[in-house]
MDAnalysis code that builds the backbone (N, CA, C; Angstrom):
import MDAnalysis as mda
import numpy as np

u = mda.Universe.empty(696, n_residues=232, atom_resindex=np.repeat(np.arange(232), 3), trajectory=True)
u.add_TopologyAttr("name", ["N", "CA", "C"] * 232)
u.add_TopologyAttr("resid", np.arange(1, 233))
u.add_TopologyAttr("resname", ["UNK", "UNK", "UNK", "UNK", "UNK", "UNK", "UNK", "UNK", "UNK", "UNK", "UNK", "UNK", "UNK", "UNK", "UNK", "UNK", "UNK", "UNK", "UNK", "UNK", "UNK", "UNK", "UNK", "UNK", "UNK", "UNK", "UNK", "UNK", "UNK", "UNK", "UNK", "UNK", "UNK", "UNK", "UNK", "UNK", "UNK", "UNK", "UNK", "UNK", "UNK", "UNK", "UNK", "UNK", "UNK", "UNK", "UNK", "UNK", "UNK", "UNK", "UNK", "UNK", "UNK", "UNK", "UNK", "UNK", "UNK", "UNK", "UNK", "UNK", "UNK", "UNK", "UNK", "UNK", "UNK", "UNK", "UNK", "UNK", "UNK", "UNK", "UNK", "UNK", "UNK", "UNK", "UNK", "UNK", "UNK", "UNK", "UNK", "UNK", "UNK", "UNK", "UNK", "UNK", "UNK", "UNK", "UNK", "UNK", "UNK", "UNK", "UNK", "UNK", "UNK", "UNK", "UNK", "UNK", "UNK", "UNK", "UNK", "UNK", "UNK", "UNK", "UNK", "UNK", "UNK", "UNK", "UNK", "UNK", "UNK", "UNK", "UNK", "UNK", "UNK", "UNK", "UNK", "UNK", "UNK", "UNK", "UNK", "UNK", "UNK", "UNK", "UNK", "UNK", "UNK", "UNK", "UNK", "UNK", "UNK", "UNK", "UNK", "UNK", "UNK", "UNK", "UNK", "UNK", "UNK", "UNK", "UNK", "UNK", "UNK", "UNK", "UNK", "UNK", "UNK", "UNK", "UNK", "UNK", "UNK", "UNK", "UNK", "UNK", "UNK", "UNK", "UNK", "UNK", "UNK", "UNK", "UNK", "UNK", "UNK", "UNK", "UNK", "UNK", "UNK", "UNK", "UNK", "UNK", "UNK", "UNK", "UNK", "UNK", "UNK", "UNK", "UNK", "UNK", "UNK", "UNK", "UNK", "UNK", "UNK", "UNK", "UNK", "UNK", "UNK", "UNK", "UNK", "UNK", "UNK", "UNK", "UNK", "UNK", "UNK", "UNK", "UNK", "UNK", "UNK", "UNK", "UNK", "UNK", "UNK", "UNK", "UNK", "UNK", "UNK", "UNK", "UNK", "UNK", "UNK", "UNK", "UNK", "UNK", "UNK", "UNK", "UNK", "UNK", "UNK", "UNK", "UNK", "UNK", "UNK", "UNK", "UNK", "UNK", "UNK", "UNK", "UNK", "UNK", "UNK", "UNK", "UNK", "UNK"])
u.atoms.positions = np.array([
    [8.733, -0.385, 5.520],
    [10.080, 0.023, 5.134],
    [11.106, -0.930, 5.739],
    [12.195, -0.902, 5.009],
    [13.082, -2.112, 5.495],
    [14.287, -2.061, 4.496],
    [15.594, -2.314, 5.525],
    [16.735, -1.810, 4.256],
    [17.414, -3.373, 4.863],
    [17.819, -3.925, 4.133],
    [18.604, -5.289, 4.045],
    [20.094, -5.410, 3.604],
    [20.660, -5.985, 4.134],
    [22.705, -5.954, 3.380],
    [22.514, -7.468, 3.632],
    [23.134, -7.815, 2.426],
    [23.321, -9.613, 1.715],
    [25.000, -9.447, 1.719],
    [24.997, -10.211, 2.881],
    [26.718, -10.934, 2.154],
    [27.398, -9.345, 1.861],
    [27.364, -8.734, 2.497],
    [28.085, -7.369, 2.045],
    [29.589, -7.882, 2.623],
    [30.110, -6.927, 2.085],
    [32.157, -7.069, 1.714],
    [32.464, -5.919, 1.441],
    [33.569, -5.262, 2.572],
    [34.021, -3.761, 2.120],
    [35.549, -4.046, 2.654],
    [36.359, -3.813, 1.983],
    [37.596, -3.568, 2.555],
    [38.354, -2.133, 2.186],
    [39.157, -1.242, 2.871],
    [40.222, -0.527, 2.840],
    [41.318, -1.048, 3.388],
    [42.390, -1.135, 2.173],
    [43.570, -1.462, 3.371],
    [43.444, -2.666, 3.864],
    [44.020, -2.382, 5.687],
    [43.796, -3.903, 6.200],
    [42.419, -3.521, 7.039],
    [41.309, -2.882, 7.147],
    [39.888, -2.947, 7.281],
    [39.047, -3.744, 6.533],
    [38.286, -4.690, 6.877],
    [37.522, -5.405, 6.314],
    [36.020, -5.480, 7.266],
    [34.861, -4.990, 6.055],
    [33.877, -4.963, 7.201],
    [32.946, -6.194, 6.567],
    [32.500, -6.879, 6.993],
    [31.688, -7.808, 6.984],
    [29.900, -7.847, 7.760],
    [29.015, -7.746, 6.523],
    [27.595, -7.563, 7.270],
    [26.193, -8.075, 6.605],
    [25.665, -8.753, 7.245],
    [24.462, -9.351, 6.811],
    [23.302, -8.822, 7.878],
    [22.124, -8.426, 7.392],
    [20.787, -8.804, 8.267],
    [20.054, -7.700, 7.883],
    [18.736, -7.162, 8.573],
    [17.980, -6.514, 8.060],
    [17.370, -5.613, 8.657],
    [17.339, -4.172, 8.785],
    [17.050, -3.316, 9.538],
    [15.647, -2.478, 9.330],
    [14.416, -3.136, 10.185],
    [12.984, -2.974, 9.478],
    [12.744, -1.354, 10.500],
    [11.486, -1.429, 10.218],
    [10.964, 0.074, 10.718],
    [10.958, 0.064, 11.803],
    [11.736, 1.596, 12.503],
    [11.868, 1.066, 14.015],
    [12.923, 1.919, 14.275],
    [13.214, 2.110, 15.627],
    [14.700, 2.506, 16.122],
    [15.843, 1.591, 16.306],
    [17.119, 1.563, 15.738],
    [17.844, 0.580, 15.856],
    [19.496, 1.126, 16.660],
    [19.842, 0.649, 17.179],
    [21.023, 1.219, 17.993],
    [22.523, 0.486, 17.333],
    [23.272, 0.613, 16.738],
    [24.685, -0.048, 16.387],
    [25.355, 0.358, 17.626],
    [26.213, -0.590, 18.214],
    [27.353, -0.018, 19.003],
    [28.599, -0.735, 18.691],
    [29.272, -0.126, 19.719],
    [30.628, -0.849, 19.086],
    [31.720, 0.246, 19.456],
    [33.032, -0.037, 19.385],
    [34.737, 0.828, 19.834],
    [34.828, 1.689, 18.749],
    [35.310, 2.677, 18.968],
    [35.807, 3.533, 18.168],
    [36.720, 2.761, 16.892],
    [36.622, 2.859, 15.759],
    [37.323, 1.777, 14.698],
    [37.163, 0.420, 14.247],
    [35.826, -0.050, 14.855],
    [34.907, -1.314, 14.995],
    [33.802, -0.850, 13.287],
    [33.851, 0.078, 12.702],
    [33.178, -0.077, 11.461],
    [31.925, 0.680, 11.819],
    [31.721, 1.187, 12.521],
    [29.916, 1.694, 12.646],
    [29.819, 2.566, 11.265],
    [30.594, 3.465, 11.653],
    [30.790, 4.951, 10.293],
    [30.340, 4.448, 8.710],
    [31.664, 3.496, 8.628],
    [31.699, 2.584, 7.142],
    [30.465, 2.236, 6.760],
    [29.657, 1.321, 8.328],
    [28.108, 0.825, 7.507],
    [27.100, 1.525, 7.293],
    [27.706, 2.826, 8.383],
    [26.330, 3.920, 7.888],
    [26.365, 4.790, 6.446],
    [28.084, 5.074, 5.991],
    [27.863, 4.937, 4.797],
    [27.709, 4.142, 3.671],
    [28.027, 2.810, 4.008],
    [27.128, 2.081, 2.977],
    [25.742, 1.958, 3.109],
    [25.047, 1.957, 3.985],
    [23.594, 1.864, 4.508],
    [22.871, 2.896, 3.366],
    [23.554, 4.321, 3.302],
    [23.394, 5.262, 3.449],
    [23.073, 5.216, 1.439],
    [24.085, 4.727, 0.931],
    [24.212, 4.402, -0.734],
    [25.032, 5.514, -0.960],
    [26.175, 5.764, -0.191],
    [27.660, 6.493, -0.291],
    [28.625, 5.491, -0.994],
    [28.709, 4.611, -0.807],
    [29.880, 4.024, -1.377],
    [29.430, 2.457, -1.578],
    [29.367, 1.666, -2.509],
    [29.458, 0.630, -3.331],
    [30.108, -0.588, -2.513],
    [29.645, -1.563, -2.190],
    [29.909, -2.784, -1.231],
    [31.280, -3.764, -2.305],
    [32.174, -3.886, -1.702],
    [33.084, -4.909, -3.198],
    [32.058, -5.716, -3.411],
    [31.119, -6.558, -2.802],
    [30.390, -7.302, -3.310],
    [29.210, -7.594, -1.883],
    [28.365, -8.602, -2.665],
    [26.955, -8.281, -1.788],
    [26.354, -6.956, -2.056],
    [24.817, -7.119, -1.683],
    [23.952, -5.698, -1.388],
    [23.414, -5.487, -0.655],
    [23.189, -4.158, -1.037],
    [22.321, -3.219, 0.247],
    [20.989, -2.649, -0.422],
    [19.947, -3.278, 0.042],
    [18.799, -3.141, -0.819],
    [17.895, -2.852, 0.218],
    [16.851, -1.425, -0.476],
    [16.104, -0.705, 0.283],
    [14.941, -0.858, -0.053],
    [14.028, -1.768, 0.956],
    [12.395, -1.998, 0.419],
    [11.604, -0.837, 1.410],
    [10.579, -0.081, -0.231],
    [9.672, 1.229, 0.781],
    [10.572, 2.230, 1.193],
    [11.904, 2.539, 0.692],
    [12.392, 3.503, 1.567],
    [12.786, 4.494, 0.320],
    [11.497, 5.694, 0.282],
    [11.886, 6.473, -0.709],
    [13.101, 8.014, -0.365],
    [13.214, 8.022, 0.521],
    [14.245, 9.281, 1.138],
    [15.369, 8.670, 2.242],
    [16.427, 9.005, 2.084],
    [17.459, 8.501, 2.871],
    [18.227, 9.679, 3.492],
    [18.637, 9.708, 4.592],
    [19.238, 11.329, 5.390],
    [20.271, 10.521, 6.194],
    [22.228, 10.639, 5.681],
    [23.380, 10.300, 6.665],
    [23.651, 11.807, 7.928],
    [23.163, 11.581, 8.599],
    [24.048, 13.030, 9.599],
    [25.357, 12.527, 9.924],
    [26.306, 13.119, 9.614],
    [28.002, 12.761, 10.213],
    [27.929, 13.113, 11.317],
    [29.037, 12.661, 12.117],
    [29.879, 12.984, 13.144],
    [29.838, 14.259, 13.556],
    [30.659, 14.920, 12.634],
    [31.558, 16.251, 12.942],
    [30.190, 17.141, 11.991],
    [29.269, 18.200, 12.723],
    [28.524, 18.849, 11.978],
    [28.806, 19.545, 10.938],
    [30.027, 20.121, 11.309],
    [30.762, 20.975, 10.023],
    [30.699, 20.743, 8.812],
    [30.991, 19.401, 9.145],
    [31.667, 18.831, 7.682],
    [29.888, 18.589, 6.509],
    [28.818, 19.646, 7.146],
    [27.534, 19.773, 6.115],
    [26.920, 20.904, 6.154],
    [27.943, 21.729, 6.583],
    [27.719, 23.363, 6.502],
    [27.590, 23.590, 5.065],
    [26.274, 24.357, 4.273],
    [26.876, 24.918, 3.453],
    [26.437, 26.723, 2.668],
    [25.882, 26.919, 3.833],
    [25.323, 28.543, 3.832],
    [26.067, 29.583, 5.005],
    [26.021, 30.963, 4.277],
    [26.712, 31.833, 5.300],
    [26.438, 31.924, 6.812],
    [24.360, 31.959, 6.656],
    [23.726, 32.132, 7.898],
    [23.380, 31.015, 8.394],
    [22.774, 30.942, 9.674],
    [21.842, 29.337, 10.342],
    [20.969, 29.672, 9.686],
    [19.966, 30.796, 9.404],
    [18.312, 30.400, 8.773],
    [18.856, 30.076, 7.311],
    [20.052, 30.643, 6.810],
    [19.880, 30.169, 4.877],
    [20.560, 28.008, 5.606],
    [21.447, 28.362, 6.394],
    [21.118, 26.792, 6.362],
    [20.196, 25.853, 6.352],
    [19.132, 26.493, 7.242],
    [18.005, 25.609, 7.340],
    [17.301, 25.846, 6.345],
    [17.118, 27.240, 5.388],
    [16.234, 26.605, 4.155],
    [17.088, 25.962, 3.191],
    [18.336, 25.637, 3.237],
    [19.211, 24.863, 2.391],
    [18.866, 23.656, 2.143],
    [18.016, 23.217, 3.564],
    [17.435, 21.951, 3.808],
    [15.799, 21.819, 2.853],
    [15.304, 22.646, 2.624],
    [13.959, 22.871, 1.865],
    [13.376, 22.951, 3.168],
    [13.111, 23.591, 4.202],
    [12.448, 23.989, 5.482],
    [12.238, 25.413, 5.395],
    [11.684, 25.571, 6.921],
    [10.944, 26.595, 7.329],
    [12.709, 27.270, 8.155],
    [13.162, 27.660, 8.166],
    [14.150, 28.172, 9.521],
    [13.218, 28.560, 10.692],
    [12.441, 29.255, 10.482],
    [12.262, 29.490, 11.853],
    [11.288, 28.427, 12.793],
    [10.989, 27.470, 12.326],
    [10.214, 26.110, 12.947],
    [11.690, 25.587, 13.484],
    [12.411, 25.557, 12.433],
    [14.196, 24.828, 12.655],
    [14.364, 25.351, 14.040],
    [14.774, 26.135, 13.432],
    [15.425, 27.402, 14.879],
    [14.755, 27.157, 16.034],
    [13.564, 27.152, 15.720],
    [12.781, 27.090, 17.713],
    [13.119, 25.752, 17.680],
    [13.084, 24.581, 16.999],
    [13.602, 23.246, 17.509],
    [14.617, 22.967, 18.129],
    [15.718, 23.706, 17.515],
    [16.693, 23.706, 17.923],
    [17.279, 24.894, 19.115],
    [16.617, 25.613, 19.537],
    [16.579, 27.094, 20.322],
    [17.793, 27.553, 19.809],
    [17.713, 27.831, 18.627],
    [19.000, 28.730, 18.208],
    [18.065, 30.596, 17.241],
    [16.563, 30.651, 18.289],
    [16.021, 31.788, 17.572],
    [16.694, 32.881, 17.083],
    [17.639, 33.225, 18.415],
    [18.442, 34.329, 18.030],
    [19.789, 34.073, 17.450],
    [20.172, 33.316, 16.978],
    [21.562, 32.883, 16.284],
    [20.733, 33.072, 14.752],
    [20.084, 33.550, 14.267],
    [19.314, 33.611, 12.721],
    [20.708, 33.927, 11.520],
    [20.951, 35.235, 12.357],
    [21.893, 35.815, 11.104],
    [23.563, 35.786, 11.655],
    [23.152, 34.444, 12.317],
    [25.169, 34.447, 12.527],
    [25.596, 33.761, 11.531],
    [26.921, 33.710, 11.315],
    [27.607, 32.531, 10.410],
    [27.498, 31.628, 11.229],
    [27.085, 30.171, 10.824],
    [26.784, 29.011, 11.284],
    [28.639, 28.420, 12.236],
    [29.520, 29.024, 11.740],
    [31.061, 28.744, 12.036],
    [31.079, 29.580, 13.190],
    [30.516, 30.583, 13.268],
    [30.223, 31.652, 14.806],
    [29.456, 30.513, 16.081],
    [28.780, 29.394, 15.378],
    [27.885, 28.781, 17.044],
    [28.716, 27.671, 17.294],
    [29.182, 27.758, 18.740],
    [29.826, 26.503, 19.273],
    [29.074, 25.014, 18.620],
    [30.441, 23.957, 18.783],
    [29.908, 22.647, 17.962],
    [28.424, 21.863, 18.535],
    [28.726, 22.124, 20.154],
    [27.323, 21.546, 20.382],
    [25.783, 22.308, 19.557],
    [26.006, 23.769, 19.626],
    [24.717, 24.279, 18.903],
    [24.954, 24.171, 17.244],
    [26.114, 24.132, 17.033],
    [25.786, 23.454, 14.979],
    [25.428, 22.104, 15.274],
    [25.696, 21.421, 16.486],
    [24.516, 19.755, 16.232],
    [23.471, 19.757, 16.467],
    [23.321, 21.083, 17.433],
    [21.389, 21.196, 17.604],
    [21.146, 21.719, 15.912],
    [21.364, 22.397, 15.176],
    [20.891, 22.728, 13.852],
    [20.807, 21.502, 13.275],
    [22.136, 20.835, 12.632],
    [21.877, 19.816, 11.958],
    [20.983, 18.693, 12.147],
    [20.836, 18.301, 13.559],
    [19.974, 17.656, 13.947],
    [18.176, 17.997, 13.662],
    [18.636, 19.085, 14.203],
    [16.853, 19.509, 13.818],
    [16.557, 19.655, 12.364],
    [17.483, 20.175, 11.478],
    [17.177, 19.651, 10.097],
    [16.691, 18.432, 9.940],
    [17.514, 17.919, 10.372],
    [17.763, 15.851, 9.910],
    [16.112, 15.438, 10.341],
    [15.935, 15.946, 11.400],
    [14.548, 15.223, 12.369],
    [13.086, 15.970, 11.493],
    [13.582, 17.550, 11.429],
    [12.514, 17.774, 10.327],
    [11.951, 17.582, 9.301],
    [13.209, 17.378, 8.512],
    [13.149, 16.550, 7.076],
    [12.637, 15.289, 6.976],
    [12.476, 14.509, 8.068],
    [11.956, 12.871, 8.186],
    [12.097, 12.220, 7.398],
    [13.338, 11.758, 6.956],
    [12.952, 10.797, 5.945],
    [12.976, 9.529, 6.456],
    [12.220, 8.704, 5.286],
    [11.853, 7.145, 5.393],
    [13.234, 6.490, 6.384],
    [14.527, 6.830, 5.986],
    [15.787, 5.734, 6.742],
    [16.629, 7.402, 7.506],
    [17.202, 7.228, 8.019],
    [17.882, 7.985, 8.924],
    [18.634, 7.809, 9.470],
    [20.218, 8.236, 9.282],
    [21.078, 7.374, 9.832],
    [21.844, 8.190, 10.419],
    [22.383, 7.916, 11.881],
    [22.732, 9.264, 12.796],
    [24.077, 8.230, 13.327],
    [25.019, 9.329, 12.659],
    [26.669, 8.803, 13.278],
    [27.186, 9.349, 14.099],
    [26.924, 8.881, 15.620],
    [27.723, 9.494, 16.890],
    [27.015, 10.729, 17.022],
    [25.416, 10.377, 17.115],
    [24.558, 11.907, 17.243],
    [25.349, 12.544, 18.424],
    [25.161, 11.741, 19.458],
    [25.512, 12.730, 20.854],
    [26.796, 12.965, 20.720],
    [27.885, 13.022, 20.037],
    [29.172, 13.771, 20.550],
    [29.036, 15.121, 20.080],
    [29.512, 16.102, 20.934],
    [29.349, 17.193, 21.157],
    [28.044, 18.200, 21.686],
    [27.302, 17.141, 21.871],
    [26.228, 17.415, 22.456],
    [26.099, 17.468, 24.100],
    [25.531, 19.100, 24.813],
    [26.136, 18.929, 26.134],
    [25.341, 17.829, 27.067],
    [25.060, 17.847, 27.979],
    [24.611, 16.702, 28.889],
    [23.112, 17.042, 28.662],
    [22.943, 18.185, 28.807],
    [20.829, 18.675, 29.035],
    [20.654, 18.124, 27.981],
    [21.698, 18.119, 26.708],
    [20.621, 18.007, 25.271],
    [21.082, 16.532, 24.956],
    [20.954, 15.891, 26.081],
    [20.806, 14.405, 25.126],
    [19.734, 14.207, 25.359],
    [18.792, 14.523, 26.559],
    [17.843, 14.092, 26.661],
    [16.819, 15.007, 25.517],
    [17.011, 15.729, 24.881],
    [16.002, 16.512, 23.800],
    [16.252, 15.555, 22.465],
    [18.195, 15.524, 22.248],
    [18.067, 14.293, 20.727],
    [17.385, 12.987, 21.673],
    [17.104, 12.623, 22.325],
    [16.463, 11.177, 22.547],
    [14.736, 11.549, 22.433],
    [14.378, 12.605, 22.880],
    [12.589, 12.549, 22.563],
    [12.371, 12.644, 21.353],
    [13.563, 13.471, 20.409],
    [13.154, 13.711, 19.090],
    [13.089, 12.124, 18.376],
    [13.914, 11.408, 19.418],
    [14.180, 10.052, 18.260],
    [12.876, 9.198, 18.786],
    [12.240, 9.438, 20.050],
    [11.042, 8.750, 20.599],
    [9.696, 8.791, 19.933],
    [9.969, 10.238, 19.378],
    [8.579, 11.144, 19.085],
    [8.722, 11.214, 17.346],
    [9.803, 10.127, 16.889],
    [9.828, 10.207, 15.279],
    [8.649, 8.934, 14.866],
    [7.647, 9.186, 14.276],
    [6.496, 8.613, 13.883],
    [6.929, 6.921, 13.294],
    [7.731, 7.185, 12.221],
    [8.095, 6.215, 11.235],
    [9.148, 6.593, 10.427],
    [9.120, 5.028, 9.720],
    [10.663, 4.998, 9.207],
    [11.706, 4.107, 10.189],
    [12.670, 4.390, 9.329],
    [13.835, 2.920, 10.061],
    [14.823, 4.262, 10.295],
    [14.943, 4.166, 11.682],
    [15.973, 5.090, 12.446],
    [17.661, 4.093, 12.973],
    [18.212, 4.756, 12.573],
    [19.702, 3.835, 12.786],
    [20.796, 4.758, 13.196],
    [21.280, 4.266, 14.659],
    [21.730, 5.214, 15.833],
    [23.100, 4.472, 16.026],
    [24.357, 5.025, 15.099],
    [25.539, 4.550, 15.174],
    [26.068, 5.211, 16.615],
    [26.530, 4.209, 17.820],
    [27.220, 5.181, 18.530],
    [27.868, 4.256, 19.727],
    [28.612, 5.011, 20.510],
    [29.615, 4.525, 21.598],
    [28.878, 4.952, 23.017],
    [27.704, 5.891, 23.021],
    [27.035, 5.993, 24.406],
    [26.583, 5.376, 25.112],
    [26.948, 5.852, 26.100],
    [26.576, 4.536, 27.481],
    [26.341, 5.772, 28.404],
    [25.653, 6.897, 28.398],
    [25.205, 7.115, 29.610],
    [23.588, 7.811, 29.118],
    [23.301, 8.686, 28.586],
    [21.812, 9.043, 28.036],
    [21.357, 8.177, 26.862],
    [20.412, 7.272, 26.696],
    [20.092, 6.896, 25.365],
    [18.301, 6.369, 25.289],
    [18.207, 6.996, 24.204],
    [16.658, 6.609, 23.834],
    [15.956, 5.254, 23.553],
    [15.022, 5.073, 24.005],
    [14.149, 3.699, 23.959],
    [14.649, 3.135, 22.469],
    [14.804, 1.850, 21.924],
    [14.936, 1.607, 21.094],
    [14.103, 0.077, 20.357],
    [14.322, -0.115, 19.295],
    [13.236, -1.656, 18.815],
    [14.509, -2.571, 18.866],
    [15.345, -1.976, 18.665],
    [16.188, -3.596, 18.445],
    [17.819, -2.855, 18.433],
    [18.472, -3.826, 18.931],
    [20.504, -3.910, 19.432],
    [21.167, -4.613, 17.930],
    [22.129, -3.750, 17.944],
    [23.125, -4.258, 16.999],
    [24.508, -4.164, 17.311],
    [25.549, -4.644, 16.945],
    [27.099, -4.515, 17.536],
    [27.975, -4.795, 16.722],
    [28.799, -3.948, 16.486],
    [29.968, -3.950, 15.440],
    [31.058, -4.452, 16.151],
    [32.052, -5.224, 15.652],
    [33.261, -5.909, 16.529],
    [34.255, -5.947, 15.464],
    [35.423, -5.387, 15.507],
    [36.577, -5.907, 14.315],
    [35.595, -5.494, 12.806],
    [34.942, -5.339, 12.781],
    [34.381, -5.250, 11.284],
    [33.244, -6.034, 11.346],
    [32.470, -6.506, 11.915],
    [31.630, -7.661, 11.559],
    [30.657, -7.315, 12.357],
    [29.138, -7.226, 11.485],
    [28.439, -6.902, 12.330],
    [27.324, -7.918, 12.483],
    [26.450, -7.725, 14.540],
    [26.584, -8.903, 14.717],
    [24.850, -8.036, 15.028],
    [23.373, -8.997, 15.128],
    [22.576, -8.563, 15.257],
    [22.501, -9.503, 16.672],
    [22.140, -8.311, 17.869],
    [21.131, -8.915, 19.105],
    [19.851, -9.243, 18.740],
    [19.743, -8.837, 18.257],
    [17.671, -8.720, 18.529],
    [17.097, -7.795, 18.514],
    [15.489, -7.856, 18.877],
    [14.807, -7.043, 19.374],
    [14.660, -6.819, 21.301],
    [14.099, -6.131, 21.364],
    [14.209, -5.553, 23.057],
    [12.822, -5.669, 23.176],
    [13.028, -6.374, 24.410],
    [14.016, -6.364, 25.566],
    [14.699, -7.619, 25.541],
    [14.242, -8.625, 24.562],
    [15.370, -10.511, 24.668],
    [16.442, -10.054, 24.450],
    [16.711, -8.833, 23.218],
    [18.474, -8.594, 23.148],
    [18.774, -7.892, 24.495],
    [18.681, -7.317, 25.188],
    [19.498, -6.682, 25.932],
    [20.472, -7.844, 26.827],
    [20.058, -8.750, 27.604],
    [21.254, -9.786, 28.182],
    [22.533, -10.697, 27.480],
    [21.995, -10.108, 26.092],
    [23.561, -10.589, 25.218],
    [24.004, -9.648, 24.573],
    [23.472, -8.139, 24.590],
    [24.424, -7.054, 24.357],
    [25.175, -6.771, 25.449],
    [26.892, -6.990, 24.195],
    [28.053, -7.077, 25.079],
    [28.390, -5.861, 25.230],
    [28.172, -4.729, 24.636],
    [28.502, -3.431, 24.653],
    [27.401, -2.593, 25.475],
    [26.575, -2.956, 26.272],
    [25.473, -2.441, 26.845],
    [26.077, -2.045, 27.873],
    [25.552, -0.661, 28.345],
    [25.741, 0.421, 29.585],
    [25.975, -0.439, 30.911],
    [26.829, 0.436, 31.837],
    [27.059, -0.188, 33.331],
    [25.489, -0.088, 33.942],
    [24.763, 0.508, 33.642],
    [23.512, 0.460, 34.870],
    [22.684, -0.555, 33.834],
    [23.030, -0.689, 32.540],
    [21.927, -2.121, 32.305],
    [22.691, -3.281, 32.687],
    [24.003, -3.702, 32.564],
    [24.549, -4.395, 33.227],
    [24.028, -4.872, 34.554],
    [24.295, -3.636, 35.382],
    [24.231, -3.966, 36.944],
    [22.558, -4.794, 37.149],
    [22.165, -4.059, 36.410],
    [20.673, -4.245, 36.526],
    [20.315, -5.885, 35.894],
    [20.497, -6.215, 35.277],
    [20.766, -7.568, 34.948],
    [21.690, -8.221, 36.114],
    [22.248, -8.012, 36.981],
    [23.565, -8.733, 37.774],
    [22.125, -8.975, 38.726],
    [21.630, -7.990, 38.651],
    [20.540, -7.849, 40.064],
    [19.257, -8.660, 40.121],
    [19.514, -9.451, 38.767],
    [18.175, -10.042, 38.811],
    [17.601, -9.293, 37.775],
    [17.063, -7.826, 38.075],
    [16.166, -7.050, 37.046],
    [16.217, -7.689, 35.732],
    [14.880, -7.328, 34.764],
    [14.517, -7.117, 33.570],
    [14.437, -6.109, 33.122],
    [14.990, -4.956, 32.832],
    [14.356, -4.063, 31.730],
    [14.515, -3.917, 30.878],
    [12.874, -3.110, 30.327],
    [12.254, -3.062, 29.026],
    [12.498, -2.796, 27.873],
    [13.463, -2.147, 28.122],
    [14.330, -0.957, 27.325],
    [15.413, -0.667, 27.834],
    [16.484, 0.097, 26.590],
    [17.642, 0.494, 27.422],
    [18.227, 1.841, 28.229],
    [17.024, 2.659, 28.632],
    [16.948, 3.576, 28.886],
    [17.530, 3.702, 30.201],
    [18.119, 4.222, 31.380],
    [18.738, 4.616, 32.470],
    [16.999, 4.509, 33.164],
    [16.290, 5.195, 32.794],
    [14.819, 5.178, 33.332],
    [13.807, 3.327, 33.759],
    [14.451, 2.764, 32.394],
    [14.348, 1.234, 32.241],
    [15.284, 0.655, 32.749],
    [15.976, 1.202, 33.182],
    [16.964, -0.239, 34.663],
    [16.416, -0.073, 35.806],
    [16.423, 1.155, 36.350],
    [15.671, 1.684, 37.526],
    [14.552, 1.130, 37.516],
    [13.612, 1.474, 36.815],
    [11.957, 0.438, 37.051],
    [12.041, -0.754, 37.142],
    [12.983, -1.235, 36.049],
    [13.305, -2.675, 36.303],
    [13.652, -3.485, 37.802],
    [14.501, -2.710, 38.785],
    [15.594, -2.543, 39.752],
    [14.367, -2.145, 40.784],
    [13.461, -1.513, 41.120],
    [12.231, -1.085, 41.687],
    [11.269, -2.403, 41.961],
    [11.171, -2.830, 40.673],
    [10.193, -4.234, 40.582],
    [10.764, -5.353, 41.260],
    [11.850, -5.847, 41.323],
    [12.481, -6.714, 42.327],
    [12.855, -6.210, 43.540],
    [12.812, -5.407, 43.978],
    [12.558, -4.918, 45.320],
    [11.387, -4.738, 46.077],
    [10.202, -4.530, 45.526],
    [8.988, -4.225, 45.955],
    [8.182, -5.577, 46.514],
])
């Protein structure tokens, strides 16, 4: 599986996003400032909206899943379990994924925003599809549950996973760095060679690089081991 953008061209206004390269099977991380374009490419990624020119062409990728931002905005049943079979699921597999067992017969507008992102999420992760594209998973998500969306994204088999976001303090192992700047998006690499020229990379991978260290990954867990090994 493998989704590719040629020479893509999007403008609104005075926004102009500019993007080439190719996002194969794997976990992939975009980062970048708030208004740097992440959103825009995940909906073009996504086949929401039409490039002015250039394409976005999807090899092997028969199912495509955008999760937004703001969960709300993909509410569309009274209860959490009719949401989750809204999804063509089980609710109650949903539900224990998400530990919302006993929230079954609330209105989904009744569970604080962090627990409508544990739902949507656990939809999104259940449903598996081939590309997956997660915009600013962790906002609103409390501190315990980043580390649960990061195993779900560890423990996803296959497929091309694409992790639009601004976090810098919990984040899951990943195959390869990407970085949005002004509109233009710029590919690091794969990991661990990209991590010393991702400019948007966390203070403890930073430091950890200042220190000499290598690590493997960009995990808080992977600076520390890294940071361990030159000390020992």
């Amino acid at each position: 599986m493998r989704v590719e953008l040629e020479e893509v061209l999007f403008s609104r206004g005075a926004f102009c996003l500019r993007a080439s390269g190719a996002f194969d099977e794997g976990v992939h991380i975009v980062s970048g400032p708030v208004g740097s374009g992440k959103s825009t490419l995940a909906v073009l990624l996504a086949g929401l909206m039409p490039p002015a020119s250039g394409v976005v062409r999807w090899q092997g990728v028969n199912s495509v899943l955008l999760l937004l931002q703001f969960p709300e905005h993909q509410i569309t049943s009274p209860t959490v379990a009719k949401e989750a079979a809204s999804w063509g699921l089980v609710p109650e597999e949903v539900l224990a994924l998400a530990d919302l067992e006993e929230r079954a017969d609330d209105d989904p507008f009744n569970l604080s925003r962090g627990e409508l992102k544990r739902l949507t999420l656990a939809c999104a992760f259940t449903r598996d599809p081939d590309l997956l594209l997660l915009d600013e998973p962790f906002s609103s998500l409390y501190c315990e549950r980043n580390g649960w969306f990061c195993g779900m994204i560890e423990e996803r088999g296959s497929g091309v996973t694409i992790i639009f976001s601004h976090e810098h303090a919990v984040l899951p192992r990943v195959d390869a760095i990407w970085e949005m700047d002004g509109g233009a998006l710029r590919g690091c690499g794969s990991v661990p060679g990209a991590i010393p020229s991702w400019r948007h990379a966390p203070a403890y991978l930073t430091y950890a690089l200042e220190m000499g260290a290598r690590p493997e990954n960009i995990r808080l867990a992977d600076a520390r081991e890294a940071l361990c090994r030159i000390r020992d």
